[in-house]
Structure formats: C-alpha cells, structure tokens
N, C-alpha and C positions, 0 to 999 in steps of 0.2 A: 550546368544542371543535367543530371541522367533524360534522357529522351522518355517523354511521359507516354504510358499505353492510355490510349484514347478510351473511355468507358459510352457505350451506347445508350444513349436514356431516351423514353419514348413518354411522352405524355398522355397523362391517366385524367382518362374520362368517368372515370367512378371514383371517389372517394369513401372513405368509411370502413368498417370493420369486416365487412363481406367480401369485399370489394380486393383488401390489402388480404385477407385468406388465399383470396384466391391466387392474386400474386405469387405469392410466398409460395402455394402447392406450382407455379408453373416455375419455380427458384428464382423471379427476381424479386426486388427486393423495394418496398414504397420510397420513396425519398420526396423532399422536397428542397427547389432552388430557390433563395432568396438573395436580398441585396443589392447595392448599388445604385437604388432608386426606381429597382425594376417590379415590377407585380409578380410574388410570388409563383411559382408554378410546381408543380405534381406530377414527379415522374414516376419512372421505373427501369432501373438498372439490372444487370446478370448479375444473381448471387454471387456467381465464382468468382468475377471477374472482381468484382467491389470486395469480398473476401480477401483475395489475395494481394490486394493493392494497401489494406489494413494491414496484412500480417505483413508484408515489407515497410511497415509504418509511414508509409506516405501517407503525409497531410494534404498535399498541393495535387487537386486531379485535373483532368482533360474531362471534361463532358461534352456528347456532341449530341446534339437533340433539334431535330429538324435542319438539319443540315449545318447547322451553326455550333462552333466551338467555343465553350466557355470554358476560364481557369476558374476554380469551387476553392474551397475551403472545408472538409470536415471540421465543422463543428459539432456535434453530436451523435453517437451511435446509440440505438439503443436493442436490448439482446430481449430472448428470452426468459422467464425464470430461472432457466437451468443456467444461464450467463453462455451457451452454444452455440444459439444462430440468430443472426441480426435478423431485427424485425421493422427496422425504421433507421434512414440515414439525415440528417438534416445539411445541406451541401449552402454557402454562402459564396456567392461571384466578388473577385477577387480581380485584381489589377497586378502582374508581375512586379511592378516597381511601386507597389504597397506592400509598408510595414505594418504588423499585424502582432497584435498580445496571444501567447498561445501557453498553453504548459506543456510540459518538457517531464519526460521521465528521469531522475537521479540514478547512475548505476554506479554502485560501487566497487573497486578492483583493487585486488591486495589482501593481503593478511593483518592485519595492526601488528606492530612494535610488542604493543600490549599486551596478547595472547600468550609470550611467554611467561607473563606475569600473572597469567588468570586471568587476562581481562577479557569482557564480552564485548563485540561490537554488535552495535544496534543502530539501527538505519529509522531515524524517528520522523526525514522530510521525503516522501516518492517522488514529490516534483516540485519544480519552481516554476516560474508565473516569467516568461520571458517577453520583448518587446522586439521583433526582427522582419527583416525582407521576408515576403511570403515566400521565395523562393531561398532562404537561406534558412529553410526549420528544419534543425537538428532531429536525429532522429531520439537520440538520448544524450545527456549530459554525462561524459562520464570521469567518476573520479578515484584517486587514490589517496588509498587510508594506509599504507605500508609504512607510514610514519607519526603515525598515533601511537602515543602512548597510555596506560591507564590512564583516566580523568580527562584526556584532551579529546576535545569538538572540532567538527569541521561543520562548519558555517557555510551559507548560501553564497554570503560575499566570497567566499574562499577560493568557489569552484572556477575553474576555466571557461569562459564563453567561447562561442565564435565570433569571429569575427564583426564587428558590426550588431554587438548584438546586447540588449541593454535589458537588466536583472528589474523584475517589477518585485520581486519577493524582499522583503526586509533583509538587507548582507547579515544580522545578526541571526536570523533563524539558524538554528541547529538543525543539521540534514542528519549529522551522525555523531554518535561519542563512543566511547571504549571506556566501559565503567568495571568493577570490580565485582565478579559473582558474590556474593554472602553466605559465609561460611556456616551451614549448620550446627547450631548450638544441642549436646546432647543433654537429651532432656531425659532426666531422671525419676522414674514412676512413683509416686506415693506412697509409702507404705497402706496393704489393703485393712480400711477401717470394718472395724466388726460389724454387728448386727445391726446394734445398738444405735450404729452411726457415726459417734465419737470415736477416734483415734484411741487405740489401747494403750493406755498409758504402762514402761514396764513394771514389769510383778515384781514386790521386793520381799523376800523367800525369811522367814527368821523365824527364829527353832528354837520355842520356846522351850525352857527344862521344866519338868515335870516336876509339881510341888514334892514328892517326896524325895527326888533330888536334894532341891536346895536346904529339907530340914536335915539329909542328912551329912550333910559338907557342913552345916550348923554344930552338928553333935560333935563330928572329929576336930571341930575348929576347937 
C-alpha cells in the first residue's frame, strides 16, 4: 500500500451554517467521522490537503485528531453549486482487513474495431458497485474496447477486477456498445401551396378553334 499522508482534523465546537462559513473562509473544510460503533464526531480538516488527496482519488485516509490515528473511508463529498469547492466531507472509520462495497469509476481505452465501419462508441455504465479490501480500492476500472465491433457490448461481467475483488453490479449491464450512426434521409420540400391553401393542381392549356374556323373547314369539306 503507498505510505498514506496523515490529514490533521481538529474538533468543531460549533456546528451549523455560520459556523461551517466560517471554516470554509479560514480553507478548512466541515467534515464528519462516523462508524464502528463509535459517537459520531465534527471536525475540520485543511482544504488543500483533503483536495489533493481526492484529486489522487484516494478513498482510504489517515486522520489524526487529538492525538489519535484513524483509517476513514470517503463516503461522501459534497461541492458547491458551481460543482468547485468542497463544502462538506462525510469520513466513515474503517478497519485495514475490512471489506467494503464502494463504486469504482469505468474508463475506457482503445478505439473500437467498429469505427472503421461508422460505428459510434458510447459508454452507457461510469461505474460499477464493487465488493473489496478497503485497502485494495482501485482507483478506476479500466477497460478495452479495441475489439468491438458494430453492434457488440461490453458488459459489467466482462471487465477485469482486481484481485480479490467481487462485482455487486449485475455481469449483464451494458457499460458500453458501438452502435451504427443513422444515416440522414434527404428530405424533399413540398411543392409551395398557393394562397388558396390547396396544392395547385397542373393547368391543362387547350385551344379552342374559333367558331368561324370550324364552319369554314365545313364549307371546303
């Protein structure tokens, strides 16, 4: 296991909405520790520090809070509107040789088979629901589609686990397919109807002879 950075969390004697402002303007960041039968408790951790431990997607943290080191769990981040900066972490205590249900990110690598054929690939599952040592959480699942061709799926059950590590997601869900773009049909404008509204039906043109024509083709007949 990578050697974890220890995060400082200091326990918050204020709760509530004024309280968590104020935080957040000195950059830490509200959290709360629960689990293992223990009485919740209300910290406060370094922005940066919890930041940058997220963007290296570690699940598994070090928190050390009155002298005492607990392994956590992210379970929960929550942002602000903008989806920018964490405004609440929810951390669950956790036991190294516990297994633990967590989701996993799907990432796909490759080109499909299919794209020489037009086909489109589309990624329909972002993650699966995995069952593993808290100490063995992947940071993403990742798979290849370089052998897909139009019309074929790649399935939950399909993907590679690690080691020890067991699929909660249905094997039959679709994570991806390579289906066939749909050809634009040209579409042909209407002839424009007149005023009237009805369709103008064509003019049929006939030229008529003129009575004194016909009496006098009568006389030479």
């Amino acid at each position: 296991m990578v050697e974890q950075v220890v995060l400082q969390a200091e326990r918050r004697g204020q709760t509530g909405t004024r309280a968590a402002r104020r935080l957040r303007a000195a950059a830490r960041v509200p959290a709360i520790i629960y689990g293992h039968g223990e009485e919740p408790v209300p910290v406060a951790v370094n922005y940066h520090d919890l930041a940058l431990e997220l963007q290296r997607h570690h699940r598994l943290l070090a928190v050390e809070l009155e002298g005492r080191v607990e392994q956590v769990l992210v379970k929960d981040v929550q942002y602000d509107h903008l989806y920018a900066k964490i405004v609440h972490v929810d951390l669950t205590r956790v036991s190294l040789d516990e297994r633990v249900k967590v989701s996993v990110r799907v990432e796909l690598k490759g080109v499909p088979a299919g794209a020489t054929e037009g086909g489109v690939l589309e990624q329909v599952l972002a993650a699966v629901e995995l069952e593993c040592l808290v100490t063995s959480i992947p940071e993403s699942i990742r798979a290849a589609v370089t052998h897909l061709q139009v019309g074929d799926m790649l399935t939950a059950g399909q993907l590679e686990l690690p080691a020890g590590a067991e699929l909660l997601t249905a094997p039959e869900t679709p994570v991806a397919l390579v289906s066939k773009m749909a050809e634009e049909e040209e579409v042909v404008a209407p002839a424009a109807a007149p005023v009237g509204g009805e369709a103008a039906e064509p003019e049929v043109i006939k030229k008529e002879r003129a009575a004194g024509e016909e009496e006098g083709e009568a006389e030479k007949a």
